[in-house]
C-alpha positions as a Python dict, from the first residue, in 0.01 Angstrom:
ca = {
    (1, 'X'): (0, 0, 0),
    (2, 'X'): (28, 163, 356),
    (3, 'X'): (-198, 159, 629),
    (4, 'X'): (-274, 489, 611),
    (5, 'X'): (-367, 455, 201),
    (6, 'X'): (-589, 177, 224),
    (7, 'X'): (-795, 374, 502),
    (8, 'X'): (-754, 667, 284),
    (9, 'X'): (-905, 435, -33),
    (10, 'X'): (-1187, 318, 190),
    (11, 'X'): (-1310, 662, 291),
    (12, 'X'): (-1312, 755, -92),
    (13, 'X'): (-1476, 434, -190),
    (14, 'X'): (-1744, 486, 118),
    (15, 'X'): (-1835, 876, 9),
    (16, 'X'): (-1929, 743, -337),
    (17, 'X'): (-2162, 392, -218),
    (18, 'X'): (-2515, 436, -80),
    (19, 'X'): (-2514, 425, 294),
    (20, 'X'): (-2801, 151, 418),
    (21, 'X'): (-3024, 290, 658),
    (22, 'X'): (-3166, 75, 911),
    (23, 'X'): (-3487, -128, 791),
    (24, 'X'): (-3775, 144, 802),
    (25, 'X'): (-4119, -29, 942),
    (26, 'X'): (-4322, 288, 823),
    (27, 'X'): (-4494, 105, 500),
    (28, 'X'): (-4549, -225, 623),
    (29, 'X'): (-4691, -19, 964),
    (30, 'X'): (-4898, 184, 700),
    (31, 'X'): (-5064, -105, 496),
    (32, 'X'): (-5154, -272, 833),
    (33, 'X'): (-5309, 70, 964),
    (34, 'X'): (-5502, 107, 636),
    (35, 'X'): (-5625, -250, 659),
    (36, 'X'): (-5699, -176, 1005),
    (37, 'X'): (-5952, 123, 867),
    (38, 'X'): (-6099, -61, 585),
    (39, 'X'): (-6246, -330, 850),
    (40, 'X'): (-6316, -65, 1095),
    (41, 'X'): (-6557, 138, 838),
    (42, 'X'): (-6626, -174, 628),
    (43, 'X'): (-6986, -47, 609),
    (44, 'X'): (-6958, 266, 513),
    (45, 'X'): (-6667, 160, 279),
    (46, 'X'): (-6951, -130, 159),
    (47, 'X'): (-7222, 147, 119),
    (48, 'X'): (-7003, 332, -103),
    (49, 'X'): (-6961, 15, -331),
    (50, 'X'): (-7324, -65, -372),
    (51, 'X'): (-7338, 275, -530),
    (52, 'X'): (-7062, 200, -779),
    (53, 'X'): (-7272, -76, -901),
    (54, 'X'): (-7628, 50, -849),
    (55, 'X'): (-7556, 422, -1024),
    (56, 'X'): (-7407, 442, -1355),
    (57, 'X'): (-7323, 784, -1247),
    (58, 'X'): (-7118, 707, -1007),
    (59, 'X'): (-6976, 341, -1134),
    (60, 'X'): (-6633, 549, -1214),
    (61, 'X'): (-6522, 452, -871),
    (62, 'X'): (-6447, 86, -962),
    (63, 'X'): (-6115, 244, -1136),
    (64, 'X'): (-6013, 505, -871),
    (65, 'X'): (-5879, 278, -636),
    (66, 'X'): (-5650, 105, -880),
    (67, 'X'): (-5568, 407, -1048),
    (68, 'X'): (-5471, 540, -711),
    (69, 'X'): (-5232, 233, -649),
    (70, 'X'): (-5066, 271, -957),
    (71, 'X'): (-5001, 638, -887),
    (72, 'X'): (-4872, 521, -601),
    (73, 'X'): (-4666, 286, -741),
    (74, 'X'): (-4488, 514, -972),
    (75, 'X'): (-4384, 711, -693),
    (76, 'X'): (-4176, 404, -533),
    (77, 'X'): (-3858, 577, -591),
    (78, 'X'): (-4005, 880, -410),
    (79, 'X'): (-4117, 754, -159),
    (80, 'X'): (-3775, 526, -112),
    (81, 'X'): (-3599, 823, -109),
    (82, 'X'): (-3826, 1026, 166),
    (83, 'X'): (-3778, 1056, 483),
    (84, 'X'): (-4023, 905, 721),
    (85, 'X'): (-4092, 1075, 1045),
    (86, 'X'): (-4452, 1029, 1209),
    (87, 'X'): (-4686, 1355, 1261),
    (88, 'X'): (-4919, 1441, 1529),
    (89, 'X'): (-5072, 1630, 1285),
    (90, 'X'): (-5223, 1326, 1100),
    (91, 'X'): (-5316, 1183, 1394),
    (92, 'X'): (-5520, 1546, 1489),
    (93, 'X'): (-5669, 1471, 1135),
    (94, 'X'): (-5736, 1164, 1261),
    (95, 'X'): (-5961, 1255, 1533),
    (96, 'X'): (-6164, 1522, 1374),
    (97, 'X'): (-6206, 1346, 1088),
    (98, 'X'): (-6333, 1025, 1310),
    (99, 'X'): (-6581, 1316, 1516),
    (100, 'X'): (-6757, 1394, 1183),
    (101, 'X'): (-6728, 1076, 1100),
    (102, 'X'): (-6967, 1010, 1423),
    (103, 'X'): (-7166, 1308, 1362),
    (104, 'X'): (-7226, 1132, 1012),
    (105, 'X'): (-7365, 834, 1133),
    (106, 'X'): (-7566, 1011, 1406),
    (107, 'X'): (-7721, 1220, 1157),
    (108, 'X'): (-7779, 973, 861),
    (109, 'X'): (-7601, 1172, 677),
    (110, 'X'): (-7389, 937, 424),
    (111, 'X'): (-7206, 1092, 204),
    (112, 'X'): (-7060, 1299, 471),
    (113, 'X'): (-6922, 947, 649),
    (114, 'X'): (-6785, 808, 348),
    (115, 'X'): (-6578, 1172, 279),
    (116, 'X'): (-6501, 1175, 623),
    (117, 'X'): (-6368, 755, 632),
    (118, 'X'): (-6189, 765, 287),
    (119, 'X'): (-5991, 1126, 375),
    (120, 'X'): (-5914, 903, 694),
    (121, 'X'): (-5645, 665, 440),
    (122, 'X'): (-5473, 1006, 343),
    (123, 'X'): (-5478, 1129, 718),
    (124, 'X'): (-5305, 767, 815),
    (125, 'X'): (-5032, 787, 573),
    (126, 'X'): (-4966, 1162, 713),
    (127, 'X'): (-4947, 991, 1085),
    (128, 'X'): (-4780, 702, 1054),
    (129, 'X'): (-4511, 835, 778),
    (130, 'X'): (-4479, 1199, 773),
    (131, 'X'): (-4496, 1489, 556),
    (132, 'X'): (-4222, 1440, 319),
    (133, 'X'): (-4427, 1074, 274),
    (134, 'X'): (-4724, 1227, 209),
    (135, 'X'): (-4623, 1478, -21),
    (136, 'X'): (-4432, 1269, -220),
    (137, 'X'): (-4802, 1077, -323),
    (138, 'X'): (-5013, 1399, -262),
    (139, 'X'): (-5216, 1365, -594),
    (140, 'X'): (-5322, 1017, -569),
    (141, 'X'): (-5410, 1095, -197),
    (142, 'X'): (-5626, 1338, -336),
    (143, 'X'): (-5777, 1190, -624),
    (144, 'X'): (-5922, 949, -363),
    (145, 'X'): (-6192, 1122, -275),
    (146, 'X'): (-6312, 1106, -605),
    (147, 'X'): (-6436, 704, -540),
    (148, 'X'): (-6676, 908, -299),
    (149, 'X'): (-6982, 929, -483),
    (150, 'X'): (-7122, 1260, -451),
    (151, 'X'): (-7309, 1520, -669),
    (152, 'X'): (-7675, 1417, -703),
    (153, 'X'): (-7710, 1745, -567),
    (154, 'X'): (-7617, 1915, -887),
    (155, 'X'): (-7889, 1731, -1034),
    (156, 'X'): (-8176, 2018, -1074),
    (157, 'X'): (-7927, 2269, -1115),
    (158, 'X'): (-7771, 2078, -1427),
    (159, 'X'): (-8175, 2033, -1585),
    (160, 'X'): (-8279, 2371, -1533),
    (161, 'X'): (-7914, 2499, -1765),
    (162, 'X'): (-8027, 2171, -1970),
    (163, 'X'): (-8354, 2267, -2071),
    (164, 'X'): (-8314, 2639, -2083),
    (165, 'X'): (-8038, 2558, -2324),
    (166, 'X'): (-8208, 2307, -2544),
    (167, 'X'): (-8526, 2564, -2600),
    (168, 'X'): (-8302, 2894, -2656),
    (169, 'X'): (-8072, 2686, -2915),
    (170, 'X'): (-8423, 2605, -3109),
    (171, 'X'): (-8571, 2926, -3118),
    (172, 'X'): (-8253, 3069, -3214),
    (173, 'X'): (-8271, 2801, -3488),
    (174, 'X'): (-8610, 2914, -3562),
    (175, 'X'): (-8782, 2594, -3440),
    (176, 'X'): (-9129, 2712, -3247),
    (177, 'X'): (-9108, 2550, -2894),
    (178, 'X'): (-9352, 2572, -2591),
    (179, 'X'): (-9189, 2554, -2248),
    (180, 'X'): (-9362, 2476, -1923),
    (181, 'X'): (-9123, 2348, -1618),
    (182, 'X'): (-8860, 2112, -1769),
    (183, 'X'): (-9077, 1958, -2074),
    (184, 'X'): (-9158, 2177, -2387),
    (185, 'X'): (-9337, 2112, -2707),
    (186, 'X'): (-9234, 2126, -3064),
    (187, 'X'): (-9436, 2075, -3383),
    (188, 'X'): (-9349, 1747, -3443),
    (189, 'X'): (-9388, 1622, -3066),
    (190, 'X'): (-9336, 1679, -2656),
    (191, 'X'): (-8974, 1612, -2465),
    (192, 'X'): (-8852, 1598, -2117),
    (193, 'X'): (-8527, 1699, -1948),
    (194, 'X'): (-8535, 1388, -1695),
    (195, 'X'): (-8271, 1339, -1412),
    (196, 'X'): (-8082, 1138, -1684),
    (197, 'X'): (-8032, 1404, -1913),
    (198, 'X'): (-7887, 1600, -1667),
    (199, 'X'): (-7540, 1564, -1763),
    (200, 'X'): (-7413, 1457, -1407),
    (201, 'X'): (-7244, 1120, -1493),
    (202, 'X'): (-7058, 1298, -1825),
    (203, 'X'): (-6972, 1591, -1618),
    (204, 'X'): (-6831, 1336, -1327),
    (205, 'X'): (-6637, 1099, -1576),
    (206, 'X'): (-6479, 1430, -1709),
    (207, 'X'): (-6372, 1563, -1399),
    (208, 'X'): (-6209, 1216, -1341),
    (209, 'X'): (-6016, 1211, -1616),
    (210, 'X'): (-5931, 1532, -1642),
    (211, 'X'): (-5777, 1532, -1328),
    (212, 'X'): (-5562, 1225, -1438),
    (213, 'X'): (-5465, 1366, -1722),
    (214, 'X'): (-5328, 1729, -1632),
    (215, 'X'): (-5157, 1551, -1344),
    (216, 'X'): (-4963, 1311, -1581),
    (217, 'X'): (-4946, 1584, -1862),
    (218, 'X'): (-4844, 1890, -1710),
    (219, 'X'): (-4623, 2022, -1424),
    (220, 'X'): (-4727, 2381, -1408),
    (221, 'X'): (-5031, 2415, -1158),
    (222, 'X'): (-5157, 2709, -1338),
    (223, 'X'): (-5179, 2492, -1631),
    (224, 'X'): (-5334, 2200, -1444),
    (225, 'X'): (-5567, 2365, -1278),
    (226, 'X'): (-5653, 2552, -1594),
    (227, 'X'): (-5732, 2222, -1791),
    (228, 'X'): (-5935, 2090, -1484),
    (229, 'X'): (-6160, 2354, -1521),
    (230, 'X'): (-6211, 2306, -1845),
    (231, 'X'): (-6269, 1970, -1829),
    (232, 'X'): (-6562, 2024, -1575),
    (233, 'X'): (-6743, 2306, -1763),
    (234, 'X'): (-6707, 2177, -2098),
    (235, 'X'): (-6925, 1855, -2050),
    (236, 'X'): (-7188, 2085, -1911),
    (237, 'X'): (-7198, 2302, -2227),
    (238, 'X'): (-7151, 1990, -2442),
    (239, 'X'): (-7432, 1831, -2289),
    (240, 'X'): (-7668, 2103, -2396),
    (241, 'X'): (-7561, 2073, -2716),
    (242, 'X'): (-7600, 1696, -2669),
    (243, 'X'): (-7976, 1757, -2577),
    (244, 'X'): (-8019, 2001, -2863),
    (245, 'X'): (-7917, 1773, -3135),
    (246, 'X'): (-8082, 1459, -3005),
    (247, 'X'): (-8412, 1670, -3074),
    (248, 'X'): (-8344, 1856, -3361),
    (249, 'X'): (-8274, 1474, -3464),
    (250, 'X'): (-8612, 1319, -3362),
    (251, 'X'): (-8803, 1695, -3549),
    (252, 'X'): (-8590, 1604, -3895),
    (253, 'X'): (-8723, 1231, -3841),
    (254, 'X'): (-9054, 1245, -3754),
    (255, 'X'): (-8934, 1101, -3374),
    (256, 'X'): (-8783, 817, -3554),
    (257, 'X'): (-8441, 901, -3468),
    (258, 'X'): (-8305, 953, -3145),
    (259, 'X'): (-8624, 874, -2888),
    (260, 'X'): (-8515, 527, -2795),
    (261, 'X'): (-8231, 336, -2683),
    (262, 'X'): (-8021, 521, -2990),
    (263, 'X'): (-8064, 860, -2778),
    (264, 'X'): (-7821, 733, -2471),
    (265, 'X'): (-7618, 571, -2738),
    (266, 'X'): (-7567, 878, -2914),
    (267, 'X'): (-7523, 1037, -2607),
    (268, 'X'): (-7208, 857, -2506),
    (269, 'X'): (-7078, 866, -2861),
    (270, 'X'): (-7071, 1255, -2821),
    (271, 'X'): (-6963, 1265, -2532),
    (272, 'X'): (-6665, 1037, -2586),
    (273, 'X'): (-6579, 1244, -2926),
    (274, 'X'): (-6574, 1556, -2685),
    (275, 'X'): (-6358, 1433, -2441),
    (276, 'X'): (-6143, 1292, -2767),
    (277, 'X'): (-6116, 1666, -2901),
    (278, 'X'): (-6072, 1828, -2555),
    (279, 'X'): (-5726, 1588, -2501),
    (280, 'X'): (-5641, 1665, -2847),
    (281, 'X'): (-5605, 2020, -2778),
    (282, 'X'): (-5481, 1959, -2427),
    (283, 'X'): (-5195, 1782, -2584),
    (284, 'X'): (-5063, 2115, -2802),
    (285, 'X'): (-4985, 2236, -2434),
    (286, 'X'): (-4834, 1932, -2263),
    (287, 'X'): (-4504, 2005, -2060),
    (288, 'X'): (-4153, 1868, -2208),
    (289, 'X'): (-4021, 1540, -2075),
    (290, 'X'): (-3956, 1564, -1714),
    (291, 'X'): (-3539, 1674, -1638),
    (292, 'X'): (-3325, 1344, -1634),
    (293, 'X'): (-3275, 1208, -1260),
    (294, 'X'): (-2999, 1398, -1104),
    (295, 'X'): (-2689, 1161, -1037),
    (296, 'X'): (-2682, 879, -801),
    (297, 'X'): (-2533, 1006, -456),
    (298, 'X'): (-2483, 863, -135),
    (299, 'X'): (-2803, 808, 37),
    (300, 'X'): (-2882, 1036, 325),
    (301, 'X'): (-2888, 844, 645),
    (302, 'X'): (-3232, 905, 795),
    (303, 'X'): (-3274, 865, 1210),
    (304, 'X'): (-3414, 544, 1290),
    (305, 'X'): (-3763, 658, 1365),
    (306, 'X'): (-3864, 264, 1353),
    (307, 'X'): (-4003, 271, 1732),
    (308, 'X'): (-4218, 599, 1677),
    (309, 'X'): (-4308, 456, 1366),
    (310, 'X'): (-4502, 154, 1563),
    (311, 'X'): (-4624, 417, 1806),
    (312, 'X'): (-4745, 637, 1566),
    (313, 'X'): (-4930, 326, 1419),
    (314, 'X'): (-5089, 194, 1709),
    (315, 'X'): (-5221, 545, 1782),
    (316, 'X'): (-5385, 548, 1476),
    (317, 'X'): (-5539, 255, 1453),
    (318, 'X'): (-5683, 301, 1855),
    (319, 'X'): (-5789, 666, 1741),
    (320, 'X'): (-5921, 549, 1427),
    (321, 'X'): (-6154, 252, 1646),
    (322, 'X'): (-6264, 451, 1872),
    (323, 'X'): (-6543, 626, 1658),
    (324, 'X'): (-6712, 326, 1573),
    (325, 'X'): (-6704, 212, 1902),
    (326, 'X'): (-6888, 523, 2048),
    (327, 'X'): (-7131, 459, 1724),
    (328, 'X'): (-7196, 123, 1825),
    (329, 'X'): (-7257, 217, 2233),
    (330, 'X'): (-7512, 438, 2113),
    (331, 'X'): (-7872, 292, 2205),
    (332, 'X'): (-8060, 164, 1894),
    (333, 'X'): (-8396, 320, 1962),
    (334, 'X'): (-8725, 196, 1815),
    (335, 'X'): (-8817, 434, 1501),
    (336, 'X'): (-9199, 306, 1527),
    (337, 'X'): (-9447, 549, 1759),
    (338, 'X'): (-9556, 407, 2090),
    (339, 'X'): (-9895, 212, 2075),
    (340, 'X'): (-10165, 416, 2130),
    (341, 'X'): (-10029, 715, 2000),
    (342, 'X'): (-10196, 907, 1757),
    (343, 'X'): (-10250, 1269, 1578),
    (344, 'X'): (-10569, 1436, 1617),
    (345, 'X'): (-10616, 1828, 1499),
    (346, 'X'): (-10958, 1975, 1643),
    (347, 'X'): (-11001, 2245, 1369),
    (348, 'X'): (-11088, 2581, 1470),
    (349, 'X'): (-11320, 2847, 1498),
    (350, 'X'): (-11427, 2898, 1149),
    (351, 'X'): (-11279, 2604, 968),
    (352, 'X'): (-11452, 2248, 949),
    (353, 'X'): (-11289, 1913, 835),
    (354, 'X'): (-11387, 1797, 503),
    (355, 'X'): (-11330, 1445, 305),
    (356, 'X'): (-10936, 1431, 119),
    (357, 'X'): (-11010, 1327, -190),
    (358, 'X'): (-10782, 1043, -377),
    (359, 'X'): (-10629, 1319, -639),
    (360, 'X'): (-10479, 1532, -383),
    (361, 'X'): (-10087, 1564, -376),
    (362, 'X'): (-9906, 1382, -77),
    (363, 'X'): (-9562, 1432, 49),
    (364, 'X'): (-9415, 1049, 73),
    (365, 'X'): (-9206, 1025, 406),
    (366, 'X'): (-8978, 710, 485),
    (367, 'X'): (-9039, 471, 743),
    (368, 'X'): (-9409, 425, 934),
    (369, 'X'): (-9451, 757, 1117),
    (370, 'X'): (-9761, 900, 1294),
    (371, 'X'): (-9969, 1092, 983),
    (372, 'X'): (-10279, 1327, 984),
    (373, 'X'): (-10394, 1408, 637),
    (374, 'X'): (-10675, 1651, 655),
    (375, 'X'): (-10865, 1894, 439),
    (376, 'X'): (-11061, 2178, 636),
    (377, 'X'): (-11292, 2457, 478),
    (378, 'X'): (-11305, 2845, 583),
    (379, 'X'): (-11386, 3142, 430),
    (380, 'X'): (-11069, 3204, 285),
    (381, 'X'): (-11074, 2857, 134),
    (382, 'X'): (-10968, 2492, 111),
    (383, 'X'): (-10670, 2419, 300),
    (384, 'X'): (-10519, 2091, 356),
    (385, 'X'): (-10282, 1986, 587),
    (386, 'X'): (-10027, 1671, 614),
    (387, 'X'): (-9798, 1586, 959),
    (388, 'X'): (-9600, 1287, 993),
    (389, 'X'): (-9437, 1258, 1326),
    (390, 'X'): (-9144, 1019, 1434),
    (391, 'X'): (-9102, 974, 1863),
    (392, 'X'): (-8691, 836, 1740),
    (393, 'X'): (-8533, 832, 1421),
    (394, 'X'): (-8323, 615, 1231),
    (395, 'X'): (-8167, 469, 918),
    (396, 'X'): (-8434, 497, 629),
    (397, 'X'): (-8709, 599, 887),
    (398, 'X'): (-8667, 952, 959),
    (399, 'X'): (-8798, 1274, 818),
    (400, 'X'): (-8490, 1349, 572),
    (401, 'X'): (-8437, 1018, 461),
    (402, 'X'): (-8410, 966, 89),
    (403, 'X'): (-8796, 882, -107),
    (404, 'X'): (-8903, 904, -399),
    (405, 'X'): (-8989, 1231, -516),
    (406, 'X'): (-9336, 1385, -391),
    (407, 'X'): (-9519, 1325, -721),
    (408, 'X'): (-9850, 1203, -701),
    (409, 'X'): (-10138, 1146, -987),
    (410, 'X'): (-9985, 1390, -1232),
    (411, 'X'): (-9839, 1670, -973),
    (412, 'X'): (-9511, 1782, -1074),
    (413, 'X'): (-9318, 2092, -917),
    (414, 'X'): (-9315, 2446, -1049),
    (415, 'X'): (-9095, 2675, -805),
    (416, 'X'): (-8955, 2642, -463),
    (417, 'X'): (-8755, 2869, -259),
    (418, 'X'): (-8750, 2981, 144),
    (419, 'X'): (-8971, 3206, 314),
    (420, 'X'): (-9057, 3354, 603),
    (421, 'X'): (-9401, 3439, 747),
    (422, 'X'): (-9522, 3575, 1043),
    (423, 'X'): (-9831, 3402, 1250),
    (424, 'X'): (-9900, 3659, 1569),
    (425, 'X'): (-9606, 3735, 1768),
    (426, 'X'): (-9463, 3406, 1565),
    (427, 'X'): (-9186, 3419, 1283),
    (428, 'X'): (-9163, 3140, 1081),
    (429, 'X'): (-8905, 2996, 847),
    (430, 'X'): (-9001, 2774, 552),
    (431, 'X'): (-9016, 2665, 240),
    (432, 'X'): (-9255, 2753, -19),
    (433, 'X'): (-9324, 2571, -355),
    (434, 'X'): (-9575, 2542, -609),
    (435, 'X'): (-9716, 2201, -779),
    (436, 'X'): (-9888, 2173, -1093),
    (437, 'X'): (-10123, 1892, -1219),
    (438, 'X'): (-10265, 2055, -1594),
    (439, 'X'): (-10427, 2323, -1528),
    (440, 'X'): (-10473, 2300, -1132),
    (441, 'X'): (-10195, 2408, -923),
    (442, 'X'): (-10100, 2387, -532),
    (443, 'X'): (-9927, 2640, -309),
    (444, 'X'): (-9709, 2447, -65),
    (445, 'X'): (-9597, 2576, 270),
    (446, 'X'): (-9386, 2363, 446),
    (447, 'X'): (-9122, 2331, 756),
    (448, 'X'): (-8977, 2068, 1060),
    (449, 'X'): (-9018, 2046, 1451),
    (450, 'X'): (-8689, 1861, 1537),
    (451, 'X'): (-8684, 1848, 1906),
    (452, 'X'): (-8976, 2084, 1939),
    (453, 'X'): (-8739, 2376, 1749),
    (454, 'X'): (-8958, 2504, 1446),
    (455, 'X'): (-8715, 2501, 1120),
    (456, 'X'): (-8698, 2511, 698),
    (457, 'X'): (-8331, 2409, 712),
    (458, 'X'): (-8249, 2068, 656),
    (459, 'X'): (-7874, 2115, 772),
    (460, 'X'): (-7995, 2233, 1144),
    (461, 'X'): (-8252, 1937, 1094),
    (462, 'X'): (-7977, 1708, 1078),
    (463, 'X'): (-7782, 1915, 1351),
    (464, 'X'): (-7991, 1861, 1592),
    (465, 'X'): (-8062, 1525, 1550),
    (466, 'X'): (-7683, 1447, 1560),
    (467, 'X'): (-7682, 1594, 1888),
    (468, 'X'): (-7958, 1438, 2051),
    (469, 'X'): (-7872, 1101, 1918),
    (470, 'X'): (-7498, 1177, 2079),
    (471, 'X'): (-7621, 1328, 2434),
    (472, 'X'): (-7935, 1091, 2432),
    (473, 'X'): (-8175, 1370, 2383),
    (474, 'X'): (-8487, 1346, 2215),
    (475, 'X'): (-8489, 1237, 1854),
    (476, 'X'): (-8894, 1277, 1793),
    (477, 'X'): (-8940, 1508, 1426),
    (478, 'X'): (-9210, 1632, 1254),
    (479, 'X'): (-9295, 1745, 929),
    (480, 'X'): (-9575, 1987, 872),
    (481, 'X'): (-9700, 2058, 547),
    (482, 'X'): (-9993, 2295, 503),
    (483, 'X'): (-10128, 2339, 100),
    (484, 'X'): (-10403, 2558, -75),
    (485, 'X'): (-10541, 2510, -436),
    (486, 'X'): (-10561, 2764, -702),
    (487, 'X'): (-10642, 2785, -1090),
    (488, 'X'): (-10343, 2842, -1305),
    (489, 'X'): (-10461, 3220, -1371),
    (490, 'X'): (-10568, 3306, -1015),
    (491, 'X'): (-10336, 3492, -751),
    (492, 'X'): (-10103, 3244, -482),
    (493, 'X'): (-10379, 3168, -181),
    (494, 'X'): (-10090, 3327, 38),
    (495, 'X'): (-10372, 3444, 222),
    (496, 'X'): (-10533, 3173, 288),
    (497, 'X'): (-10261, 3003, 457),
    (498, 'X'): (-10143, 3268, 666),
    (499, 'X'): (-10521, 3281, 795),
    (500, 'X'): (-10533, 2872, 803),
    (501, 'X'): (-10216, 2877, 1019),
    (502, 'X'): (-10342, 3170, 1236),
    (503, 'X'): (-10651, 2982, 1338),
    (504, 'X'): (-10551, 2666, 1380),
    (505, 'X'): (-10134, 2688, 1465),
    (506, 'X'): (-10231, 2630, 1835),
    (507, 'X'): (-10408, 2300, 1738),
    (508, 'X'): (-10126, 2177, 1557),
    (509, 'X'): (-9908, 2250, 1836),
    (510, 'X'): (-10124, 2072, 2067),
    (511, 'X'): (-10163, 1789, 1854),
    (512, 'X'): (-9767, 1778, 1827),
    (513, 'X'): (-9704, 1785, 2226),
    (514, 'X'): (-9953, 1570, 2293),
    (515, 'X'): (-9811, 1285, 2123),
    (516, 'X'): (-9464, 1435, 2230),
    (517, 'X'): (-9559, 1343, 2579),
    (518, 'X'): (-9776, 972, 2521),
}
């Protein structure tokens, strides 16, 4: 063979081999930079783990991160195949999502910083190795953020459909039923729609593995999307039936059946035979088998990108430290009032103080603020009034933190919604709900002073006290609570409050800035 053949043979031979691209640093870079994060936000990472195992509810999120890493590992061909090329747009991501991150942990506001640090994994994979990367794993990415736990918020929302539910399936059934709040009466006994019965962890689990399952069973979004949906909304209608049967069950027994540890049992069992049915049908409308790989080809020789690569990765590890940096320079400020300090409201023209007596309903608040728990008498009526003031704010002592809800000595809530009411020239926003304890229940006007600013919004609450914690402003809160009794036939004492507050507003106030200012 000539010279010219054998160079001839070798081109052939060369157009047909993969061509090896220099050694690509981009996932050994990435699984350092995501190790990097994990210790960086270990507590918020932690925090999100002792919900796993204190909230059944939310215990799903031991299996998301392996699931994830599976998904991930399925993809290794993929991702072999993709080219890696670094993106300032991850790190952008990056840095916003490390600013709310900050904003987060200014605010207390946790479930926000544990979004905001698990979307930061995604955001380094979209630095460090590019788009095509990214997109190559885009659903397990995604189905990240489900390890966040999130969705107590859903709770009341999911009762109130429980319970209205439950009592219109037994009347249509012909079964008499009383209904007063979220408990209602039958012949043959009394039942609650507690936080448990809510439906929250079923409807979470579904939307779990629902997710999993039209992403491994079907290609067509329209079709995933389409069973996602379903999956979320048919746990919430299955769970009224749920709550239906488990009392038809305990009327047909004489509350033998189904009032014990038998009612969660049986409410998992349905729940599980739901989900059974629901991938059943799902499975009529799976996609064929995926189209067989296309031939093997000559690799595509990629730049060597193996030096912006490293860059890319030290950026985001430096970008990604220096949030909880700033969060740590911060100045921990003492949560406890100064000694000395304390709230005194002279009562006005009009109105006299009066003993509190030991039934009366209290608002809990976190922490050991300033209080004032007072009762006055006037014309219009009894009016009490609760403040709890804190000079600086902080984790579990501030005036949103998470308590127990305000029940006290048989008071449970009726109604609550916002309002606005105007006191002289003054407009204020707040919210307005009603108690009930038997046959005695309590009008409830209440609002905060973050900062000295007068709001009913718990969002601007947590605004402002983001701020102020980042600019070193003043953190001091209160929360002002003013209450009237009424019989259950007699009128809201809307009156009465609006005359309370225009009498004796300026007192608060004065109360408020005077401590403000000790």
């Amino acid at each position: 063979m000539s010279a010219g053949q054998a160079a001839l043979a070798a081109a052939r031979a060369c157009a047909v081999m993969p061509i090896r691209n220099a050694p690509r640093l981009g996932p050994p870079l990435l699984l350092a930079a995501l190790g990097a994060i994990a210790v960086l936000y270990h507590a918020t990472f932690w925090s999100m783990l002792q919900l796993w195992s204190r909230s059944q509810t939310f215990a799903h999120g031991y299996a998301i991160v392996p699931i994830c890493a599976w998904l991930v590992w399925r993809q290794r061909g993929a991702l072999a195949a993709a080219e890696q090329r670094p993106s300032i747009a991850g790190l952008v991501l990056i840095g916003l999502l490390g600013a709310a991150w900050l904003l987060a942990d200014a605010a207390n506001v946790q479930v926000v910083g544990q979004y905001a640090a698990t979307a930061l994994l995604p955001a380094a994979v979209l630095a460090i190795c590019g788009w095509r990367y990214a997109r190559a794993i885009a659903f397990p990415l995604g189905y990240l953020m489900l390890a966040v736990p999130f969705g107590e918020v859903f709770v009341p929302p999911l009762i109130e459909f429980t319970a209205r539910f439950t009592v219109g399936a037994l009347q249509w059934t012909g079964v008499p039923v009383f209904r007063e709040n979220n408990n209602f009466s039958i012949p043959s006994g009394n039942w609650s729609v507690v936080e448990a019965c809510s439906g929250l962890r079923y409807v979470i689990a579904s939307l779990a593995l629902g997710a999993l399952y039209a992403h491994l069973n079907y290609r067509s979004a329209r079709r995933r999307l389409l069973f996602i949906a379903v999956a979320l909304l048919l746990p919430i209608l299955a769970n009224g039936v749920r709550a239906y049967l488990i009392v038809m069950l305990g009327h047909w027994s004489g509350m033998r059946l189904a009032a014990g540890v038998d009612h969660l049992l049986y409410g998992w069992f349905f729940f599980g035979l739901v989900s059974l049915l629901l991938y059943w049908v799902g499975g009529f409308w799976r996609d064929g088998p995926a189209p067989p790989d296309a031939p093997a080809v000559a690799a595509p020789r990629w730049p060597d990108m193996r030096a912006a690569s490293a860059a890319a990765a030290a950026a985001c590890v430096a970008l990604a430290a220096l949030w909880p940096w700033l969060a740590v320079a911060l100045p921990a400020a003492p949560t406890r009032p100064a000694p000395g300090a304390a709230l005194a409201v002279a009562a006005a023209p009009g109105w006299r103080a009066v003993d509190t007596t030991a039934a009366e309903w209290r608002a809990p608040h976190a922490g050991a603020p300033l209080q004032l728990i007072q009762r006055y008498q006037g014309a219009p009526g009894f009016v009490g009034l609760q403040l709890a003031w804190y000079r600086r704010q902080g984790k579990d002592a501030e005036l949103l933190a998470h308590v127990a809800p305000a029940r006290f000595d048989g008071w449970s809530p009726v109604a609550d919604g916002a309002r606005s009411v105007r006191v002289g020239a003054r407009a204020l926003a707040l919210r307005q709900s009603v108690w009930q304890n038997g046959a005695a229940r309590l009008l409830v006007w209440r609002w905060y002073r973050q900062g000295g600013v007068d709001t009913a919004s718990a969002f601007a609450v947590k605004l402002r006290l983001a701020g102020a914690r980042l600019t070193r402003g003043a953190e001091d809160g209160a929360d002002i609570i003013v209450s009237a009794p009424y019989g259950e036939h007699e009128p809201e004492p809307q009156a009465a409050l609006g005359a309370f507050l225009a009498d004796m507003l300026p007192a608060i106030d004065k109360a408020l800035d005077d401590v403000r200012g000790h």
